[in-house]
MITIFI-731340 format. One line per 10 residues: number of its first residue (from 1); their letters; for each residue x, y, z of C-alpha. Coordinates in steps of 0.2 Angstrom, whole numbers. Layout:
% residues N
NUM = A = X Y Z; ...
***
This chain:
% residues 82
1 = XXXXXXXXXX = 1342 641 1538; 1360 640 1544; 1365 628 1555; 1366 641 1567; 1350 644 1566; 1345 627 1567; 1353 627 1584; 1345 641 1592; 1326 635 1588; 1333 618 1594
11 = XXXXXXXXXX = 1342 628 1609; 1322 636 1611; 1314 621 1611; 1324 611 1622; 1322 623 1637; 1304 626 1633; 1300 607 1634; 1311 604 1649; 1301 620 1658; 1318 632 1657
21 = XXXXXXXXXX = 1310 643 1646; 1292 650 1643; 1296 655 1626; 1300 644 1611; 1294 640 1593; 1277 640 1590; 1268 620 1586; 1268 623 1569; 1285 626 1567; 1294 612 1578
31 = XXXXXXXXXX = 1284 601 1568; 1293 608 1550; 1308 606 1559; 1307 591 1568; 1301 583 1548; 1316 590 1539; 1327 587 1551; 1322 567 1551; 1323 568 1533; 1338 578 1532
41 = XXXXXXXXXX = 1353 567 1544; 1366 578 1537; 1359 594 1541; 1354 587 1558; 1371 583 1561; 1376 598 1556; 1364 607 1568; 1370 595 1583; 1385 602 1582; 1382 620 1583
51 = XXXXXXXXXX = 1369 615 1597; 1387 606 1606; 1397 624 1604; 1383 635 1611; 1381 623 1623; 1402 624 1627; 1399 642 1626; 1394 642 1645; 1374 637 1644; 1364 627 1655
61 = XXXXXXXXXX = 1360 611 1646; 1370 595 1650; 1375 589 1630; 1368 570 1634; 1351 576 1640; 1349 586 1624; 1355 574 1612; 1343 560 1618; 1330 572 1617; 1334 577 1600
71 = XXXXXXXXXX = 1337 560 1592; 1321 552 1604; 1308 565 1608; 1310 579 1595; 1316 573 1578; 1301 562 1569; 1306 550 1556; 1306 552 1537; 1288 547 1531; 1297 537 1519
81 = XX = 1306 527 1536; 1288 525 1544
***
């Protein structure tokens, strides 16, 4: 996946946990991304800043909120870090 797309399933889940949306990725797939995502910091990076330009392209998330939840609540860490 494309950074790009890595920011719009972030994008989805973000406003399905914070109740902004009803729609989002299903369990099953928050949890692949969540794991590759810990275990891949570039690509996370990479998919933080897309999320920051949709976010600057007019949305509704405040960028400080999302990145907390991101680096917090979403992302789970490598199982070789646990």
């Amino acid at each position: 996946m494309t950074p790009v797309e890595l920011a719009d399933l972030l994008d989805a889940a973000y406003r399905q946990d914070r109740g902004l949306s009803r729609e989002g990725p299903d369990p099953e797939v928050r949890m692949e991304l969540a794991d590759f995502l810990g275990c891949h910091p570039d690509v996370q990076a990479e998919a933080w800043a897309a999320w920051q330009e949709l976010m600057a392209e007019g949305g509704d998330v405040e960028e400080p909120e999302a990145e907390y939840w991101l680096d917090v609540e979403f992302i789970e860490p490598c199982p070789e870090h646990r």
